[in-house]
N, C-alpha and C positions, 0 to 999 in steps of 0.2 A: 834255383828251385828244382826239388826233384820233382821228376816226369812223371807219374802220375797227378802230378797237379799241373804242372804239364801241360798233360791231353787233355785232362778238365777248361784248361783256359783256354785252349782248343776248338773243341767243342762247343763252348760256350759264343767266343767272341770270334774266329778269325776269319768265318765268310762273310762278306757284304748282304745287305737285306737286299730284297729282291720284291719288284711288282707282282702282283698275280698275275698269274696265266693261263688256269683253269683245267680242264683236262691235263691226263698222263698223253707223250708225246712219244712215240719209237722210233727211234731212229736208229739202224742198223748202221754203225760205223763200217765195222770190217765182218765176212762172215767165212765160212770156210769153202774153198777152192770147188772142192766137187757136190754141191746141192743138189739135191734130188729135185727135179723138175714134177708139179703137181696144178694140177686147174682145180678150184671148188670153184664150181658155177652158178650161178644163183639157183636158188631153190624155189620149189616151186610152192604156189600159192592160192587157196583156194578162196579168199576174199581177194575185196576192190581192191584195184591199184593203187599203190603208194597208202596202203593201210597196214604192213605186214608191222609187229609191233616189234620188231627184230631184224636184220639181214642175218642171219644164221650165217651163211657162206660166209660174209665180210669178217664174221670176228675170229670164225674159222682161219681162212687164209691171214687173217692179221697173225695170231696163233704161231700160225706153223712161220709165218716170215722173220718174226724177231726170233726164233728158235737159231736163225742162221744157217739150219740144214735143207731148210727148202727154199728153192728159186716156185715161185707161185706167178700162176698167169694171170696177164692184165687179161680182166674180162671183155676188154675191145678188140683183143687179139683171139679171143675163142673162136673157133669155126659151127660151132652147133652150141645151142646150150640147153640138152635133153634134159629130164626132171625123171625119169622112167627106162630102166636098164634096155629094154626094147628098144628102145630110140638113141640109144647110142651110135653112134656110125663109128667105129674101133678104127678105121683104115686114115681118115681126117684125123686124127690126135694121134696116130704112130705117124702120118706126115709128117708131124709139126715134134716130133720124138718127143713126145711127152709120155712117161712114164704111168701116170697115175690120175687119176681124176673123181671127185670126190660129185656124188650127186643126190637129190633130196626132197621134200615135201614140206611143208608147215601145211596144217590145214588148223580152221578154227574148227570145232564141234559144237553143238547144238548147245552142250550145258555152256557153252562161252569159255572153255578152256581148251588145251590144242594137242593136240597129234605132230611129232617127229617123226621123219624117218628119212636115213640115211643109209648111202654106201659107196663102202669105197672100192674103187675097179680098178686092178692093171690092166693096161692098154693092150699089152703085149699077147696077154696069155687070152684076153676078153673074159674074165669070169671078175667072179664080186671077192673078193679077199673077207671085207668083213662089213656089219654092218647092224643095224637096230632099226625096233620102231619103240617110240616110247610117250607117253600119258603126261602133260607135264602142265602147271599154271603159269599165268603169264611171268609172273616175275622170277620163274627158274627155267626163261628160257637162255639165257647170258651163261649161265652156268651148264644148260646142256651143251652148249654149243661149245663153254670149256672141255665137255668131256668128248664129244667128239672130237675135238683137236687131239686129246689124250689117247685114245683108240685110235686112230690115223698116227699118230707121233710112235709109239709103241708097236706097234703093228709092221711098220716099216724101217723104224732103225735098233729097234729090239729093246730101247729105253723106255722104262714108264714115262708118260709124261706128266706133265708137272701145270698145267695149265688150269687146272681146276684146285688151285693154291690161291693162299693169301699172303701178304707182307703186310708187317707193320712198319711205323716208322714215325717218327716226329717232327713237325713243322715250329719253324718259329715266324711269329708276321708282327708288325705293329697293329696297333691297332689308334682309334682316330684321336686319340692323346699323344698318339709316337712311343707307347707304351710295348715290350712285346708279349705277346702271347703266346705260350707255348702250348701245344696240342698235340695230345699222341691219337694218331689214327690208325686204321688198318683198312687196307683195300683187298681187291681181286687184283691177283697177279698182274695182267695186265693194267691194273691202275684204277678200273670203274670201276661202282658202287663203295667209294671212303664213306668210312663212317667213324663216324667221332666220340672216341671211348672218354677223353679226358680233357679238359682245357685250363691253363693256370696262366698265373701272371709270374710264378715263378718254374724254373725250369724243370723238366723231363728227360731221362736219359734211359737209355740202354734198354728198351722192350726186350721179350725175351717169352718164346711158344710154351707152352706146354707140350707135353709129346700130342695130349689127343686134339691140340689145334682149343682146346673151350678157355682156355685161360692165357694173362699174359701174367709177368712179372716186372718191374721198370723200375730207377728211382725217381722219385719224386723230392726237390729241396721247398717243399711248403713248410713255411716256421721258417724260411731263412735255413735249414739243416737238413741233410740228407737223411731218407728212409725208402726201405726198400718196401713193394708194396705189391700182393697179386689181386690183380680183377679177373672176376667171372665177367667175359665177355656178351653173354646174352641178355643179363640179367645189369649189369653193371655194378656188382654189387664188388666192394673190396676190402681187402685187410691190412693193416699195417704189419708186417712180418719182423720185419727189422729198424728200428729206430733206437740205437746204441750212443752212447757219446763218442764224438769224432765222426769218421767215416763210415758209411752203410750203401754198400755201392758194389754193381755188376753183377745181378743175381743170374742164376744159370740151371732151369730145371733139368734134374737126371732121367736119363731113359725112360725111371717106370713112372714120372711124374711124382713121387713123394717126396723128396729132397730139393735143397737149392744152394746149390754153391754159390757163394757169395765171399766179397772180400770186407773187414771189418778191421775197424783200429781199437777195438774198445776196449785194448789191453796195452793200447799204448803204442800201436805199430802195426800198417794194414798187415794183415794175415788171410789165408787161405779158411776160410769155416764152410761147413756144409751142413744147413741147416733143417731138421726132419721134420718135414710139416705139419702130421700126423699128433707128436707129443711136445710140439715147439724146442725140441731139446736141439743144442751146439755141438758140432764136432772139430775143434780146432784140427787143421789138418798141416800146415806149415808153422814153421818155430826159426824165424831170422830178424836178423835186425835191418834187412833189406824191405823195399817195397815188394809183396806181390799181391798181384790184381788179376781183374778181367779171367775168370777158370771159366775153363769148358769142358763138358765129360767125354770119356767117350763113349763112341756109339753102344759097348755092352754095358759100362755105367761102372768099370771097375776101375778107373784113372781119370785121372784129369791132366788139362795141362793148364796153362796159367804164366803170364808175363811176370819177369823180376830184376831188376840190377843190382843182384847179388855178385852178377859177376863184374859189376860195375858199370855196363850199361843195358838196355832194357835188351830181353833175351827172354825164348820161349825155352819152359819146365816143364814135367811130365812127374808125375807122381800117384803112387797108389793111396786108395783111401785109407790104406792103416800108416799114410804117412812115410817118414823114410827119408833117408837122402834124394830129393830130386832129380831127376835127369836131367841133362843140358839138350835142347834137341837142336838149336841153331848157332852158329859158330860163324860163318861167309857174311858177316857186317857187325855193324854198330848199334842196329837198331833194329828190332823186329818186337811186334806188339800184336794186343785183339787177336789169339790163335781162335781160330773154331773147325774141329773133327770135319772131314768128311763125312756122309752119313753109312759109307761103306767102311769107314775106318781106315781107308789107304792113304790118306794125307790130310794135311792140314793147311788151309787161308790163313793168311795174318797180312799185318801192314809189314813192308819193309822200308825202311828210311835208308838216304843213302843222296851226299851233294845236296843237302837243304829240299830233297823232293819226298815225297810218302806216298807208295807205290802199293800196289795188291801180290801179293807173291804167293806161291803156292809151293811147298815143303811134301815132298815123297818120302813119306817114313819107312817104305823098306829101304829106299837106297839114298836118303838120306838126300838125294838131289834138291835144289831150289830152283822155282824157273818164276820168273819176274812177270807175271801178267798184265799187267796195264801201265800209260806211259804220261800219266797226270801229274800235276807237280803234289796235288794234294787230295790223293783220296784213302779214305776210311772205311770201318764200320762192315770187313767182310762179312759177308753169311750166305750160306748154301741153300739153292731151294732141296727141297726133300731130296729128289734123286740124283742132288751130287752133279749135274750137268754143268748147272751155271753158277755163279755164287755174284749176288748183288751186293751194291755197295755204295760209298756218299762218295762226292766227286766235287771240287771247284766247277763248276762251267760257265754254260757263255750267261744264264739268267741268274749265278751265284752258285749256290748250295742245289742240286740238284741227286737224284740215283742215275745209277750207271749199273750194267750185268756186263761179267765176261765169263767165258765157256773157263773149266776150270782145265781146260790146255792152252788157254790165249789164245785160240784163232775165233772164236766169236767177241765181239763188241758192240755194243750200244749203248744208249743214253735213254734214259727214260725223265725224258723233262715234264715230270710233277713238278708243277710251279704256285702254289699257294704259299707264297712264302719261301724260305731257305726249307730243306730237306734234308736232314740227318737220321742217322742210325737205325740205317732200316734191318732188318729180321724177318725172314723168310717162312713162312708157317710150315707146317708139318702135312702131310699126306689128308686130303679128310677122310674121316673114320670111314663112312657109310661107301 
């Protein structure tokens, strides 16, 4: 059987089901050698005790610790825990060499909505680096709290941060027939607030952002056959785009969101099309009698690349949209699948296979290097969060089917055990617009 059906059977059947387990879980496997040491200490609060409807600080430091570049203080270990630049004592936390330390406010206000304000201080220099206050309702306190980890994150390692993102992804669970159920969700980066765009009794695959973050694309096999399909996320509302005979599978929105690359057989042999969403019109872009699947643009939207065993086993292509002889861009194995763009364009995630294992590898298209990211017998489904740092991914683990991030040079890892079921093909959202 070729491999494109393959990884379909794959995907479908070869992780074991898994109990629930409710929350997303971080656990920092491996992170890099020299972390920058940083306190967020609790913040302060202008209601009763044990009322605040947030720990801002906590989701903060959660933030910055799966990032893997910061060692963050246990708050049992803090020597003062001021709320007001005045009451800092600078000399106590250069004791303790602590570089940085993050400090803060919630207050409720009269109309019953709340007041932020933060800042973040070097220790060394004693002055405020940077900081806000800002107006906000209860249920976008989770999200400010994303973005101050994003201003802290950027501010000191010179990367935007990416913390105020979302992933999508798909679960499958039984349900109390032993029936499964497939469900594509999307959450907050770190995993809170899922919410559930779709539920079927037959399968889900391959989500896929829009650049402005409002829409996804996915297949859906409702009818028993594949169709490719995009939903408005706010609204829930969606279209059928692609429902061809045969295959209708891996759609892939371009840069300026009007196109979707997608692979289709409906001429008798998956092929490369990029489909314009605007006047629903086809652009056949590949012409072999090979498989090729799974395309992703790149980041200015004038190539793609896209998996094929043309050259007799699966292998990553590169071609322009007016077509053309393709490029071979991997050659160092037997197997390499799922490319997707960095978002700066200097390299490219894919699976690499290699000894019965399916690995995350990471390909430097100026020098043409591979370097082996992760050391699982079976994981899938790269994708990059927007600034290209980490790229998340499916993994076997200890509760089944679970995600996993690693830094896109290998020395960060972790596991994010979302456990509603097995966890596949997650997709990393885009920058939000505002």
């Amino acid at each position: 059987m070729r491999y494109v059906y393959c990884l379909l059977i794959l995907l479908l059947s070869s992780m074991p089901a898994v109990r629930a387990q409710g929350e997303l879980e971080i656990i920092i496997d491996t992170g890099v050698e020299n972390t920058l040491p940083i306190a967020v200490i609790p913040f302060g609060w202008n209601g009763a005790a044990g009322e605040q409807p947030i720990d801002l600080h906590r989701t903060i430091a959660n933030n910055l610790s799966r990032s893997g570049r910061f060692a963050t203080m246990d708050e049992n270990e803090m020597p003062q825990r001021p709320v007001e630049f005045a009451h800092v004592n600078f000399s106590d936390w250069q004791l303790l060499r602590m570089e940085n330390i993050v400090i803060g406010n919630l207050k409720q206000t009269q109309a019953g909505d709340y007041e932020i304000e933060f800042r973040l201080l070097d220790v060394y220099k004693a002055n405020q680096l940077t900081g806000f206050r800002i107006k906000a309702k209860r249920r976008q306190l989770r999200r400010i709290a994303h973005r101050i980890s994003d201003i802290i994150f950027e501010k000191l390692t010179g990367v935007r941060g990416a913390f105020d993102t979302r992933i999508a992804y798909v679960t499958v669970k039984q349900d109390q027939a032993g029936q499964d159920r497939h469900s594509l969700q999307i959450a907050d980066a770190d995993g809170f607030n899922p919410q559930v765009l779709l539920e079927s009794d037959q399968a889900l695959m391959s989500p896929a952002w829009s650049p402005d973050g409002k829409r996804l694309a996915y297949v859906s096999f409702e009818g028993d056959s594949s169709s490719v399909f995009v939903q408005d996320i706010r609204t829930g509302r969606r279209e059928e785009v692609a429902a061809h005979e045969g295959i209708n599978s891996a759609p892939a929105f371009s840069p300026d969101g009007g196109r979707l690359a997608m692979t289709l057989s409906k001429d008798g042999n998956p092929e490369i099309y990029v489909l314009h969403l605007a006047g629903n019109s086809l652009q056949r872009i590949t012409r072999h009698r090979a498989i090729d699947t799974e395309p992703n643009w790149s980041p200015d939207g004038s190539r793609l690349v896209f998996t094929s065993d043309r050259g007799g086993t699966p292998q990553i292509y590169e071609v322009g949209l007016q077509g053309g002889a393709p490029r071979r861009l991997t050659f160092d194995g037997s197997y390499f699948a799922r490319p997707r763009h960095s978002p700066d364009g200097a390299g490219i995630t894919m699976v690499y296979g290699s000894n019965g294992a399916y690995r995350i590898a990471y390909l430097d298209t100026g020098n043409g290097s591979l370097s082996v990211l992760t050391n699982n017998r079976l994981d899938e489904s790269p994708s990059f969060s927007p600034n290209g740092s980490m790229i998340i991914y499916a993994t076997n683990g200890r509760y089944g089917s679970e995600l996993a991030a690693v830094s896109a040079d290998g020395k960060v890892r972790q596991r994010l055990a979302l456990q509603d079921g097995e966890v596949r093909e997650p997709a990393w959202g885009p920058f939000p617009a505002d």
